[in-house]
N, C-alpha and C positions, 0 to 999 in steps of 0.2 A: 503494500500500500504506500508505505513511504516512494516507492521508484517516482512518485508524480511529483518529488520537489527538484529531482533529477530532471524532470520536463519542461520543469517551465523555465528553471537556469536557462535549457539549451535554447525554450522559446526566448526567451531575454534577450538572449543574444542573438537571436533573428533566424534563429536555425527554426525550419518547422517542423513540427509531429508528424511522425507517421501514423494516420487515425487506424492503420488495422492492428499495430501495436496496442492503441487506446482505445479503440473498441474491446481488444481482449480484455485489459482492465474493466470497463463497463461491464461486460460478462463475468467477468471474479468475482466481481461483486455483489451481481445480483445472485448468481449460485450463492453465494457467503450472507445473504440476509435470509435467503431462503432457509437455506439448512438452520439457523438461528431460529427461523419461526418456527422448526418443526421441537430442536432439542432445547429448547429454550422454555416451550410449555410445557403444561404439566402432563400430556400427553405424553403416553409410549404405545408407537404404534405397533411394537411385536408383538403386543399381549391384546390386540384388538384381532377380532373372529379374520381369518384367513379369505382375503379380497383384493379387486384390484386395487382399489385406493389403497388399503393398506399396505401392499407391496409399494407402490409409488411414494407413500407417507416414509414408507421404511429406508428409503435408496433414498430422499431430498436429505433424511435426518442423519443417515450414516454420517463419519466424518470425514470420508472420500469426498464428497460434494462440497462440503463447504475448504477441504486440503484444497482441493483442484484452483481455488481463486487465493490460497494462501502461495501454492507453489508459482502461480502464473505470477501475485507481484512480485515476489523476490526476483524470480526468474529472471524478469524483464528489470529490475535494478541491478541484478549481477551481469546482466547481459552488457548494459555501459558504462558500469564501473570497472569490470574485468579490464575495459579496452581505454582507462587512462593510464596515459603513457608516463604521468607524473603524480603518483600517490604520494600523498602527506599526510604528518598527522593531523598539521592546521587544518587542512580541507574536509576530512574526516570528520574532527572536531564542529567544525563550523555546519556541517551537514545533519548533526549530532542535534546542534543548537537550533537549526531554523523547523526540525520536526519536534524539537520541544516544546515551542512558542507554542505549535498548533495543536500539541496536547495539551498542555496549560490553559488553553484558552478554553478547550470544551471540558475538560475535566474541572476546573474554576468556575465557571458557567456556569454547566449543571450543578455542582453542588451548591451553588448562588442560588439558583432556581429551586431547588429543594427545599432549599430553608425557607424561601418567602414563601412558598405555597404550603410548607407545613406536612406537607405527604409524607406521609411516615419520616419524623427526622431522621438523620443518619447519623450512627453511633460514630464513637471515639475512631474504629479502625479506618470507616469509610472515611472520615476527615483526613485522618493523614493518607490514608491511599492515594485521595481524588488531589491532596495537597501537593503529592510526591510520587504521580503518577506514572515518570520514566523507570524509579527503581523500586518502585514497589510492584510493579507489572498488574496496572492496573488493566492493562490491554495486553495482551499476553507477548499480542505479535511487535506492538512498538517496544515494549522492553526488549525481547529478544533481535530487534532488528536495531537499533542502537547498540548495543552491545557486539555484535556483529561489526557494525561502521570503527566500532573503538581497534579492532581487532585487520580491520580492512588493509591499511596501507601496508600492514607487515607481512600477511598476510599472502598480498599482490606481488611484493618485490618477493619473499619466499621460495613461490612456485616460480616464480619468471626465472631467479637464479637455478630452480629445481632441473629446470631442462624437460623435454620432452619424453624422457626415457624414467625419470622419476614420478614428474607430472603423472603418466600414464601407470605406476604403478600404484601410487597412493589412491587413483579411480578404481583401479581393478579391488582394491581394498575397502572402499568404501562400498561398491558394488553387491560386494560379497557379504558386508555386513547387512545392506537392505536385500538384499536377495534371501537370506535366513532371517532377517524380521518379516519379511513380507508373508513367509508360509507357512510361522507360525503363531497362530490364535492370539497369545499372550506376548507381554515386553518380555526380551531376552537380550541379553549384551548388555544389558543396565542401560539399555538406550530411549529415551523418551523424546518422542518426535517434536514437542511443541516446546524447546528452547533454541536459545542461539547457536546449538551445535548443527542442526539441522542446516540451518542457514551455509555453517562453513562448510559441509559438507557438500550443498548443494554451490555454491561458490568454486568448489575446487572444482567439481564434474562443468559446468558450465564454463567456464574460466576453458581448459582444457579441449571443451568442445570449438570453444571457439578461436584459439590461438593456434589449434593444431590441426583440425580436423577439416574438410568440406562439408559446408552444409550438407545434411540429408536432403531428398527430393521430397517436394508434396507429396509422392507418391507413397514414398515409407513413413512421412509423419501420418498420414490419413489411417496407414496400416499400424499404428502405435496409438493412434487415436483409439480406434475401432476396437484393438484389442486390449487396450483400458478397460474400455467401457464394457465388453463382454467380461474379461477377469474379475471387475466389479460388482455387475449386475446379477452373473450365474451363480456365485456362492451363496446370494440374499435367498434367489427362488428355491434353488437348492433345499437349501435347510428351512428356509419357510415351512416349505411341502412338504418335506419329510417328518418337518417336526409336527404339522399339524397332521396328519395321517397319522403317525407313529403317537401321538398323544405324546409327545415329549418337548416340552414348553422349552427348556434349558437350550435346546436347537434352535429356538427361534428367538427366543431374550440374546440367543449369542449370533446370528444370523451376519451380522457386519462385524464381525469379529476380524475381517480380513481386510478390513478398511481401513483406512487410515493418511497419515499429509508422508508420512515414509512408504508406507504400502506401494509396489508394485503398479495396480490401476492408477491411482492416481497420479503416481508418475510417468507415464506411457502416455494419460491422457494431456496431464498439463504438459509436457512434453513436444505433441504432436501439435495441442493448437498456438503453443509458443514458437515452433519453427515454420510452421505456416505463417503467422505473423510476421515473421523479421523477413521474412522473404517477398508479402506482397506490399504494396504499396497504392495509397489514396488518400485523399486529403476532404476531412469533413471539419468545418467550424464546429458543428453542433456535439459530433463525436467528442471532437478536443474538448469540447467547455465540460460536457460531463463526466468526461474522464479524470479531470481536474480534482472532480470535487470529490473522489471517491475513496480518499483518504479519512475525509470530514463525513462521510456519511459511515464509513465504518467507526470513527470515532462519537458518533451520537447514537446511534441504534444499539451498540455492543457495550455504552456506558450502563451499570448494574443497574441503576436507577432506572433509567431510561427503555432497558429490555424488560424489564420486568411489568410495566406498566403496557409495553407491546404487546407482547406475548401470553404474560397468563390474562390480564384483566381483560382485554382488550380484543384480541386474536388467538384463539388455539386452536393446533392444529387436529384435535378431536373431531373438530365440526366436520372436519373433509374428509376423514375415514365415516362418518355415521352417515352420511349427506351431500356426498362429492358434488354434487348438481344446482345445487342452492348453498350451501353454510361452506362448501369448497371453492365456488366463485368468490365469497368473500373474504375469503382468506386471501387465496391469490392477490386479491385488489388490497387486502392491506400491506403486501408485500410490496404491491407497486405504489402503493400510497406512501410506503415509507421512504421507499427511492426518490420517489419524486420530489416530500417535503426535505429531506433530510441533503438532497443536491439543492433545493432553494436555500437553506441554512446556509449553508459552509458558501453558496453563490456571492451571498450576504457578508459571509465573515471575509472573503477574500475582498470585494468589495472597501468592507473597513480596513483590512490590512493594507489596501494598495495607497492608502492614502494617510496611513498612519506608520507602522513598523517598518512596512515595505517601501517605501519612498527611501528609504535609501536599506538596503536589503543586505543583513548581516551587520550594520555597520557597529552595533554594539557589540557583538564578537570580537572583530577586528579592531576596536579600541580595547578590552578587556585581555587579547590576545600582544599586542603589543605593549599593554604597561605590563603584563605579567613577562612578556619576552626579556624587556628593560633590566629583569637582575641579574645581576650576575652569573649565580647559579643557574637561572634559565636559558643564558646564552650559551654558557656550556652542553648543556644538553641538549638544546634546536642542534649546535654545530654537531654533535655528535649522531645523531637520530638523522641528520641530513645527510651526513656524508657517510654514511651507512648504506644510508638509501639509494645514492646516486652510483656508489663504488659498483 
């Protein structure tokens, strides 16, 4: 999600978007509200009577659906981070700070907004979460994807010095290691997909793909699409069926057990429609503006405040398993209802930022970063951290 501060620098500078890139993001996203509507309510659709909606309830709510728009942003931030030619820590640092501002501003916000309306106030923890919401991982993905950025420039020159022959062996490793999480049921390797390991993981394979490699054809991402989507969807019906015939609930409470933001399908799928991306090319305003904002709509929907008022009071996704015809149109639409208000939102906050913070963009960094550069001790370490990096 963060990859969209990556966009608009490059807009700034007069470069334009590729909208099939930003369209993907559009599409992350709206997989990523969905799958929220479903595991967000108090709805479980494995243990509802065996139907098509509930199969459909079961695959939006897995966490393959909502991985597929976590892997597609990073992807596409690793994708032109990998390819600058001059990593630092400043820049890093300074990348650190302008997705700060815009967690600050909705995490401060909302709990602004909580207080004056009085809705259930929010205890002692929510305060300092929403107060210190980069390191307290109020958002799972901006904590882990900061942390990531702290780790990026060294990271970059690393593999670059690594050579092609190392590059390629530390993939066939990481490979190996989602190759035996992906086949089985439970965490194994002490590995848990939703921190910033994943990210360097997926940095290293991507980074690799595309310093060494030829792009694959449409041809083969369609065919890594495809069989995503079948390695996905077959294990659900699978054991749905079996377990509802066999009278064994346990097979169906565990039916997406093979799902997952490391699992196999969802890598193959975000995969296929990330190389399809970077490959075509077209230009939409409309696309660009929404793509923009789809950091801010995952920063307002995914605030605990905020999803919970969505989802159970308001939307759940029971209505669509009991009713798909009537009470599952209107879930859909709250889904689009929330895309739609939650890109007016953040239209609004960039809006005020372009005429406030952003008028001159980063410059409190770059002041903060040069009186700290000023002592002594910190000149010695820029010059050594620098010519490390250049050698």
């Amino acid at each position: 999600m963060a990859s969209h501060m990556l966009h608009r620098a490059s807009h700034a500078k007069g470069k334009v978007r590729n909208s099939s890139i930003e369209l993907l993001r559009v599409i992350a996203m709206l997989l990523i509200v969905t799958q929220h509507s479903v595991v967000h309510s108090i709805c479980n659709p494995s243990t509802a009577p065996l139907s098509v909606p509930m199969l459909f309830a079961t695959m939006l709510g897995a966490d393959t659906t909502g991985s597929i728009g976590v892997l597609l942003f990073f992807g596409i931030s690793a994708w032109f981070l990998c390819n600058d030619g001059n990593p630092s820590v400043r820049s890093a640092l300074k990348r650190i700070w302008l997705v700060e501002r815009e967690m600050l501003f909705y995490a401060w916000g909302i709990l602004l907004l909580r207080i004056i309306l009085g809705h259930t106030p929010p205890n002692a923890s929510l305060v300092v979460y929403s107060l210190f919401p980069g390191i307290t991982g109020l958002w799972w993905y901006m904590t882990a994807y900061i942390i990531f950025l702290a780790f990026y420039p060294f990271l970059t020159v690393g593999l670059r010095r690594m050579g092609s022959s190392l590059h390629g062996g530390l993939c066939m490793i990481i490979m190996a290691i989602w190759g035996i999480y992906s086949i089985v049921p439970v965490d194994v390797l002490q590995f848990k997909a939703r921190n910033f390991m994943l990210f360097i993981f997926l940095y290293v394979l991507i980074s690799y793909y595309r310093w060494y490699m030829k792009l694959f054809s449409i041809r083969t991402s369609a065919i890594a699409f495809f069989a995503g989507v079948a390695l996905f969807t077959l294990p659900i019906l699978l054991l749905q069926v079996f377990g509802w015939v066999s009278h064994i609930n346990a097979l169906r409470l565990h039916s997406a057990a093979f799902a997952g933001a490391a699992k196999l399908p969802a890598i193959l799928i975000a995969f296929g429609m990330m190389n399809i991306g970077v490959q075509k090319h077209f230009q939409s305003v409309v696309v660009n503006k929404v793509a923009s904002t789809t950091l801010g709509i995952y920063l307002i929907h995914e605030d605990p405040f905020v999803k919970s008022i969505l989802w159970v009071h308001h939307s759940n996704a029971e209505s669509f398993i009991n009713d798909p015809w009537r009470d599952g149109l209107m879930v859909i639409g709250c889904i689009l209802a929330v895309y739609v208000v939650c890109f007016g939102i953040d239209w609004l906050r960039q809006a005020l930022f372009s005429f406030t913070v952003d008028r001159h963009k980063g410059a409190w960094f770059d002041k903060l970063w040069n009186k700290i550069s000023a002592s002594q001790n910190m000149r010695r370490f820029s010059a050594l951290v620098d010519d490390k990096m250049i050698q």
